[in-house]
N, C-alpha and C positions, 0 to 999 in steps of 0.2 A: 534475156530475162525470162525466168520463168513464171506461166500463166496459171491465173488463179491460187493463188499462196496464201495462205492463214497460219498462225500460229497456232499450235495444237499442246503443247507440254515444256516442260523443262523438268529430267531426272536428275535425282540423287541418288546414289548409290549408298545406303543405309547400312549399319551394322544391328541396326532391331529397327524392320520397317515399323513396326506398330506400336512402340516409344515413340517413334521420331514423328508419327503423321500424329500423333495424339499432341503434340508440343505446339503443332502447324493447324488443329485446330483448337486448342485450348487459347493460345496467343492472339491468332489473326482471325480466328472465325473461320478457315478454311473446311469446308463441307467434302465427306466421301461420295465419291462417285463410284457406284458399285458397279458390275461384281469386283472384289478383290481379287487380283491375281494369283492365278500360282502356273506357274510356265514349264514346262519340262517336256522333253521327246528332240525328234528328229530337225524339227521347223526349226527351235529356238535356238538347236545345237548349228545350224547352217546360218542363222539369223544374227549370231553372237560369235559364232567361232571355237567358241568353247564346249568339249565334250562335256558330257552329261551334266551340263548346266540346270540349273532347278533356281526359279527366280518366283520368289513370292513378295506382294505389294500391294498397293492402292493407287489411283488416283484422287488429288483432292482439288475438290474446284477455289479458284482464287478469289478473293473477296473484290467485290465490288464487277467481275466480269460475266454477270448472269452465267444462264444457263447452258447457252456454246460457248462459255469463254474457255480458254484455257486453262489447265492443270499444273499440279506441281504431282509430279509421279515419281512416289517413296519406293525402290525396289531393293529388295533384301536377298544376296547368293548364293548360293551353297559353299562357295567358295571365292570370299572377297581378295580384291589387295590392298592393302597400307598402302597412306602417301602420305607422305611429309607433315607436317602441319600446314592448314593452308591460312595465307596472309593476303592483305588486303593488295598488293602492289603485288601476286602471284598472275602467272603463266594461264592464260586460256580463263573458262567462265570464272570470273571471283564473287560475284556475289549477286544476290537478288535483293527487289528491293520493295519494299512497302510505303505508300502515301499512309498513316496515323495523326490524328486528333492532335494527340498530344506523344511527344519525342519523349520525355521523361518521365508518365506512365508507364510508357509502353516497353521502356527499356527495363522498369521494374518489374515488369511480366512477364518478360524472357526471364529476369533473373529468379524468378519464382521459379518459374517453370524449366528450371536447369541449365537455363541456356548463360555468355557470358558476357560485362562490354567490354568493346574495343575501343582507346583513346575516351576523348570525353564529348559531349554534346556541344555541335560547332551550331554557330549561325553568320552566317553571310549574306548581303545583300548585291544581288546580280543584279548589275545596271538592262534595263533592256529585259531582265525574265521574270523577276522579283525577288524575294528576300527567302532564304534557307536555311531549314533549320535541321540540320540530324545528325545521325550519330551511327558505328557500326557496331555489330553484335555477332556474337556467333550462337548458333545452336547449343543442345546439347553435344550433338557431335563436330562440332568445329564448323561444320557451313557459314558461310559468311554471310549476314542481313543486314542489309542497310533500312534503316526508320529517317524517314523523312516527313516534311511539313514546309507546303509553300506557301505565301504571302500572308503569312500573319504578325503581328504585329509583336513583337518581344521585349 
């Protein structure tokens, strides 16, 4: 096992980082962590694999995880690739997820703010964890967000 491990970030790979982190804090309250990137030369080219890569971004801190908590880090390429559209039952990371007040607010603030839902607002009551309420969404750019809300009464 390896020693001393903290979570430090989770990337997106962005087709307009500074849409996409305005959406991450207009919705969630997500705060920038400055400086904004802009990456390019020899490091990033050996770091990435890809010649003359050029990678401009932000970090934004997560809500509710102070001040060292972890990031969501928007980064935008010089040179992206397409993927498929991504679904909720898809291959590798599918989604991230938010604890929210309220499920059905919240999914109206994605929808304000460009983003889209997916399926409708479930609630199930887990024997043993307690009772669940949420629903999936996607960004503006298709990322996958799950809204969630536990043990409240419905």
């Amino acid at each position: 096992m390896i020693k001393n491990v903290r979570y430090v970030h989770t990337n997106i790979v962005s087709e307009n980082w500074e849409k996409l982190a305005q959406f991450y804090e207009n919705v969630f309250g997500c705060t920038r962590v400055l400086p904004e990137r802009d990456l390019s030369g020899r490091w990033i080219e050996d770091a990435t694999g890809i010649i003359n890569v050029h990678i401009k971004g932000i970090h934004l801190r997560l809500p509710g995880c102070g001040e060292t908590g972890p990031t969501l880090e928007i980064f935008q390429y010089n040179r992206s690739i397409s993927q498929d559209s991504k679904e909720v039952n898809g291959t590798g990371i599918a989604h991230i997820a938010f604890h929210v007040d309220d499920v059905e607010n919240s999914i109206d603030e994605i929808l304000i703010n460009g983003g889209s839902q997916l399926g409708r607002v479930s609630v199930k009551d887990m024997p043993g964890v307690g009772k669940l309420k949420f629903v999936y969404a996607k960004d503006p750019e298709g990322n996958i967000i799950e809204l969630q809300n536990w043990n409240k009464n419905y």
